[in-house]
N, C-alpha and C positions, 0 to 999 in steps of 0.2 A: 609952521605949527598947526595950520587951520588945517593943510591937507594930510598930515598925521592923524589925526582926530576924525577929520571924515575915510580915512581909509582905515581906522581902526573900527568904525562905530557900522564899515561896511562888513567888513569880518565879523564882527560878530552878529549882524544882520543876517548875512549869508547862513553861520553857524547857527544859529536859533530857527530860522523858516528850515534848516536842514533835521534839526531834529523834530520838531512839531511833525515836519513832511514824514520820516521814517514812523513817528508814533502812530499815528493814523491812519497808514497805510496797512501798517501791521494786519491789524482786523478785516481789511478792505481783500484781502487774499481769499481767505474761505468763504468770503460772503458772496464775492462777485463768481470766487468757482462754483459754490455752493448752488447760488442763484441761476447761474448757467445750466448745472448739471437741472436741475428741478425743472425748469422749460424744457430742456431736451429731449427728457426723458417725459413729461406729461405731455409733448406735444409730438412722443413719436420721432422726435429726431426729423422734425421738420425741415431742417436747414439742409438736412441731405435729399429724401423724400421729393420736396419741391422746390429742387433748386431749377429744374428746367420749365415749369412754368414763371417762375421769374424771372429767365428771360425768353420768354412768352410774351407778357406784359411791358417788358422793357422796349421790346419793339412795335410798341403803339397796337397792337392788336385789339386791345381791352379799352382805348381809349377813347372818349364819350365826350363831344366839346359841350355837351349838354348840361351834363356833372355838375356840381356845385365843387366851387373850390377857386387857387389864383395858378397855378400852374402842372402842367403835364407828369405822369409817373417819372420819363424821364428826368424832367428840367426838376422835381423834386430830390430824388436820388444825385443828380450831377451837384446840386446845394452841398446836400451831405457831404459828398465826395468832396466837394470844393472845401469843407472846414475838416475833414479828416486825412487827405492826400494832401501832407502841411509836411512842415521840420519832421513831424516825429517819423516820418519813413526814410529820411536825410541824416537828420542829426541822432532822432530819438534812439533809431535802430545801430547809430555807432554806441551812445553813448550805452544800450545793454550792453552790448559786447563786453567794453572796455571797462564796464562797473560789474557786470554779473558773469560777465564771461560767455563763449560760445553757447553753453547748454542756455540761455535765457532767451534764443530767439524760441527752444522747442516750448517754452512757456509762454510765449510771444502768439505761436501757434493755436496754442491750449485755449487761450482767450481768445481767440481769433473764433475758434470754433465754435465753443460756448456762446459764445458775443455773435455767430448768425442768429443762433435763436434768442438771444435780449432783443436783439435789435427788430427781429420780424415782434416781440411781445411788446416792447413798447411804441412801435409805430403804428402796430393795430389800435392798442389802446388809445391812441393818439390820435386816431382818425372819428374812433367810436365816440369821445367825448369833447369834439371839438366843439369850437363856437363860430358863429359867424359875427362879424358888426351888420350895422346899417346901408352899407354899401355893399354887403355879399362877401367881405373879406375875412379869409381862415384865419382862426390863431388856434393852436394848440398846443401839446406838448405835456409831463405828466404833473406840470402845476394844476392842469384841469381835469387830467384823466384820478391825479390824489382826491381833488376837491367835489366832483363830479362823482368819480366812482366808486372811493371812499366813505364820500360824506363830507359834511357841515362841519362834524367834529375833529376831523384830519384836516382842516384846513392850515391851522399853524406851521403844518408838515409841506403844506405845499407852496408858502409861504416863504420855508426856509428856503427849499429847491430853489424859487426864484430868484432870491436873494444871491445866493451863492451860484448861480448860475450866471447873472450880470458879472460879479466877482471874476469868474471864471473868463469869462469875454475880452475885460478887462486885459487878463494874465495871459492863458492858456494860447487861447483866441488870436491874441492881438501882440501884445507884449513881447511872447515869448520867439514870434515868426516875426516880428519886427530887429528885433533884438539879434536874429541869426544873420538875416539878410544884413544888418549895420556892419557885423563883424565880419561875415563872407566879406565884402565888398570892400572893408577896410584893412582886412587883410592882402587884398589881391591889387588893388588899385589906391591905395591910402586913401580912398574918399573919407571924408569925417564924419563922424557917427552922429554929430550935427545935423549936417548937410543931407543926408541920408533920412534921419527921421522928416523935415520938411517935406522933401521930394515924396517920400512914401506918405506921409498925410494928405496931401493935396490928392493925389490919387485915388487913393479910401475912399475920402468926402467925396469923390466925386460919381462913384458907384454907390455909396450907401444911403446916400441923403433920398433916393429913388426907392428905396426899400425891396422887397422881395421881388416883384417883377423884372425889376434892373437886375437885381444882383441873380436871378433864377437862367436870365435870360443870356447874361457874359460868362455866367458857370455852366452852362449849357456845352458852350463855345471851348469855351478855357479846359475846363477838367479831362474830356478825350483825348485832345489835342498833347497837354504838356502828358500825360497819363503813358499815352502810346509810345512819344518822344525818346520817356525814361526806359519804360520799358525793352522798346525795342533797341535801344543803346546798350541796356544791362545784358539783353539776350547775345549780343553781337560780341559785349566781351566774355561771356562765358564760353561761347564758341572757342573761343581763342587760347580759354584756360578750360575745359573741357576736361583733362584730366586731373583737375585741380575739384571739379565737382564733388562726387564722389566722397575721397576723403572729408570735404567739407560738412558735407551731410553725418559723417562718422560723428565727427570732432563735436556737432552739435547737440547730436543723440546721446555720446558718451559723459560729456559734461552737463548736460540734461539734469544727470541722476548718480551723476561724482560725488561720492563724499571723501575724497584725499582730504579737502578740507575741513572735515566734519562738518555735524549739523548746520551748524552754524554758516558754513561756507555755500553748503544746496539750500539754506534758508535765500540766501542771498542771492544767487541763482535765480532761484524761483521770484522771488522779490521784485527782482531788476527787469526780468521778462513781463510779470504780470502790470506790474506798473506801465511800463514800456508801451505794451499793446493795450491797454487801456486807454494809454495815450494816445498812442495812434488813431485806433479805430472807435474810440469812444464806447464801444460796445455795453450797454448798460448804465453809462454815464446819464442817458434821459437827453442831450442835448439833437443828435438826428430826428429824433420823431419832432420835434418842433419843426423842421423844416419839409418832415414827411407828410404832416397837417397840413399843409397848403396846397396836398394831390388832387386834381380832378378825378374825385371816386366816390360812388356810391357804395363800396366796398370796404370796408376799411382791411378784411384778409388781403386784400390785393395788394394795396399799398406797403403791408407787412410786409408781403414776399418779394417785393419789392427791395426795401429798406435791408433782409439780410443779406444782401449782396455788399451791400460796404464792406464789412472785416473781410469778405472773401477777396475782394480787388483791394482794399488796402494793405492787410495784412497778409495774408497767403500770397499773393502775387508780387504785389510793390515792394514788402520788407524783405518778403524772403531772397527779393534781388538782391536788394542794396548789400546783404548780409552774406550774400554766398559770394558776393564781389568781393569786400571786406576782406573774407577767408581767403577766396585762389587765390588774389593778386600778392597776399601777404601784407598789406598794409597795417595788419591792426602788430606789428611791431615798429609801427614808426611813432613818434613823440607828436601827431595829432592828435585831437580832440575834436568829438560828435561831430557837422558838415565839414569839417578840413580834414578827419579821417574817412568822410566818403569822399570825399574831392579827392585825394590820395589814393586814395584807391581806385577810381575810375582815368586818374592820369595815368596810372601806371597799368589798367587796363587798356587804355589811347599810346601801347610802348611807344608806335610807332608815330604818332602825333600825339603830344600828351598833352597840347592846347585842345584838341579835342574834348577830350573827357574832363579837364578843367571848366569848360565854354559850358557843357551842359551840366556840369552841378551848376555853376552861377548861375545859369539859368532856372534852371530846376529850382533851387533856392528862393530866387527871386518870385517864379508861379505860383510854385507851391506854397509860400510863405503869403503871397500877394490876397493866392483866392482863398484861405482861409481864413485871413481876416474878415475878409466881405460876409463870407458864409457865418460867423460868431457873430457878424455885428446884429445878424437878423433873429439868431439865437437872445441873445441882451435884448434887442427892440422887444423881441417878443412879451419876456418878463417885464421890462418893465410897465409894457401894458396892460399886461396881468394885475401889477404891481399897484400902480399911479395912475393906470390910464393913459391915452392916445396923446393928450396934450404936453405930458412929460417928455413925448419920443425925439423930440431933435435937442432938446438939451442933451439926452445921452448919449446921442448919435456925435455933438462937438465934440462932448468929454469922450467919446471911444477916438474921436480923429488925436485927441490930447493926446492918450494915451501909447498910439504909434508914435507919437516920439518919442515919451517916456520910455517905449521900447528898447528904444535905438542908444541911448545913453544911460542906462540902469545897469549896474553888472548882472552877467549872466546868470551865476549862482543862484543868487536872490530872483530873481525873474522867474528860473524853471522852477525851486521848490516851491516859492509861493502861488503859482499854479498848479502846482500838485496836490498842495491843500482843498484849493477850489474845487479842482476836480474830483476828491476824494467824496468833500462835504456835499456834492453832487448828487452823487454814485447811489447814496447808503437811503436817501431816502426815496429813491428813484427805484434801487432793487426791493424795498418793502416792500414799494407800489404795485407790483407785478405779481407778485408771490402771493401779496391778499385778492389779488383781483383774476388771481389763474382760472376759479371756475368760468367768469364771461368769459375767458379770453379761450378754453377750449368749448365752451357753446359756441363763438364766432367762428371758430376754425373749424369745425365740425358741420356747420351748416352752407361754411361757405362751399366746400369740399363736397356737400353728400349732394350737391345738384349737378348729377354727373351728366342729367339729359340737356343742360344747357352749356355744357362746357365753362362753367362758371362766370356766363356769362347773363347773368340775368340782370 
């Protein structure tokens, strides 16, 4: 009787955080394209313009150990990377498919693009209004760049950010990649989803109780590494389905902008993509520049041009793998679901050893899901410093290890929509942020840029 009651009281758990998530997101469509297009286009279309001086800067050229700040362009960007190259390029990118159908990765895309230049406007802003403590150490992010650049009286504004950003760490962060790994592993090997959240807590705690340095310095390490892994695995089975390509790309294009199912049907489309890649690459979410704030730079354009490299390696390169695998192999007609319909998909890319392509989702799963967490727990430390102050940080820091195992035994449902709320309630006062503070942010770009006699190196 008692587990009737809780599997009913879970359903309709799941059913409630599923509608609040669709209500809210609604709005989050034109705002975050909206907000996209509006940087793009006042900034020139940045993300194209200067995307080969970002990796300029990537390769240590510009870098100054003199700087004020806790770690290098790199070791800041691989952060990022480490909490946006998570589930959502694994699971998040089946689970468009298979809810919005093909055409949702080309919206997947669309955000991806737009989201270079959020993410170069809120890491500049990020850099511009940061703080130091007493010890020299960064925090920022746009709870300071609202309150700072804003004002006094948008402070509630950034307030909320913080709050819902902890929330989000919480969920998105932590929850959600604990949550997949329990299930990969429980599916493949019966471990228990028990057993599974311990192991993965001990682990956490033991990168993040170190804070930004630790975790700056194993995402450094981490995020190339499994990055290249996937990639060059995804490349090697497209070789193989080669003339599977092609059409794939049709199938994407054409369902893009289908309406066989009326409005209503390319609402959903569009929906499933833009959420999806939101996901993924956070682009506009406000949660990267927090860890973009910790760059060694007297510039804060640099670190921007930096920081819009995420969507481009998350999204344009990682998803559009996992998704064009998805297509040739044929797997999105088999009865999985989000990381078991990429695992299916990559074994039957692996025809000929299909432990292969099995071996590196569980792994993939497991990296991907591992260094994301690390990388949110710094995102949460940060607000709540913001928040509470320095002396609240290791209580949060328990409760996020709690929370990986709450991961691991929560049903899924409930897990992903109630992170999709966080991330929404994110988003909305993050893209204000940007919009009201566009004119610094093209007087920064503008002056970083017009000192062509120093190679913008001054």
């Amino acid at each position: 009787m008692k587990e009737k009651i809780l599997e009913q009281f879970i359903i309709s758990l799941d059913s409630l955080t599923s509608q609040i998530s669709n209500i809210i997101a609604t709005p989050l469509i034109p705002i975050l394209l909206g907000s996209g297009l509006i940087v793009t286009i006042s900034l020139r279309f940045i993300q194209i313009k200067r995307l080969k001086h970002s990796f300029d800067v990537l390769t240590g050229k510009y870098d100054n150990p003199a700087d004020k700040g806790d770690v290098t362009h790199f070791q800041a960007l691989s952060t990022a990377l480490a909490a946006t190259i998570g589930i959502g390029n694994i699971a998040g990118v089946a689970f468009a498919i298979q809810k919005g159908g093909p055409g949702a990765i080309f919206w997947m895309w669309m955000t991806a693009i737009l989201g270079m230049s959020l993410k170069y406007a809120e890491s500049t802003l990020a850099l511009k209004f940061r703080i130091f403590d007493k010890d020299g150490k960064a925090s920022g992010g746009p709870m300071y760049y609202i309150e700072k650049g804003l004002g006094k009286k948008w402070k509630l504004l950034a307030i909320f950010f913080a709050a819902f950003t902890i929330i989000a760490s919480f969920c998105s962060g932590n929850m959600n990649q604990a949550n997949t790994i329990a299930q990969t592993y429980n599916d493949n090997f019966g471990i228990p989803f028990w057993l599974t959240g311990l192991v993965l807590s001990f682990f956490v705690g033991l990168v993040i109780i170190g804070g930004i340095k630790r975790i700056s310095i194993f995402a450094e390490k981490l995020v190339p590494t499994m990055s290249l892994v996937y990639v060059l695995s995804a490349i090697f089975i497209l070789i193989l389905f080669y003339d599977k390509i092609i059409p794939s790309f049709q199938l994407i294009l054409r369902e893009a902008f289908s309406l066989k199912a009326g409005i209503g049907g390319l609402f959903t489309v569009i929906m499933w993509g833009i959420r999806r890649g939101l996901y993924s690459n956070e682009a506009g979410q406000g949660s990267a520049p927090i860890a973009h704030a910790a760059a060694k730079t007297k510039e804060p354009v640099r670190e921007g041009i930096v920081a819009l490299m995420g969507p481009f390696i998350d999204t344009i390169i990682i998803c559009s793998m996992t998704a064009l695998i998805i297509l040739s192999t044929g797997a999105l007609d088999s009865n999985f679901e989000g990381a078991l319909l990429t695992k299916e998909a990559f074994t039957r890319g692996f025809y000929f050893a299909p432990f292969i392509g099995a071996t590196i989702i569980n792994l993939s799963v497991l990296l991907f899901a591992y260094s994301t967490m690390l990388a949110w727990s710094y995102y949460g430390d940060r607000c709540v410093e913001y928040l509470f102050g320095s002396t609240k940080l290791n209580i949060y820091r328990y409760i996020y290890i709690l929370f990986v195992f709450l991961g691991c035994v929560l049903p899924v449902n409930f897990v992903w929509n109630f992170g999709d709320i966080a991330l929404t309630l994110m988003a909305v006062p993050n893209l204000l942020a940007i919009i009201l503070l566009m004119n610094i942010l093209k007087d920064l770009t503008n002056d970083y840029f017009s000192r062509k006699h120093t190679k913008y190196n001054s």
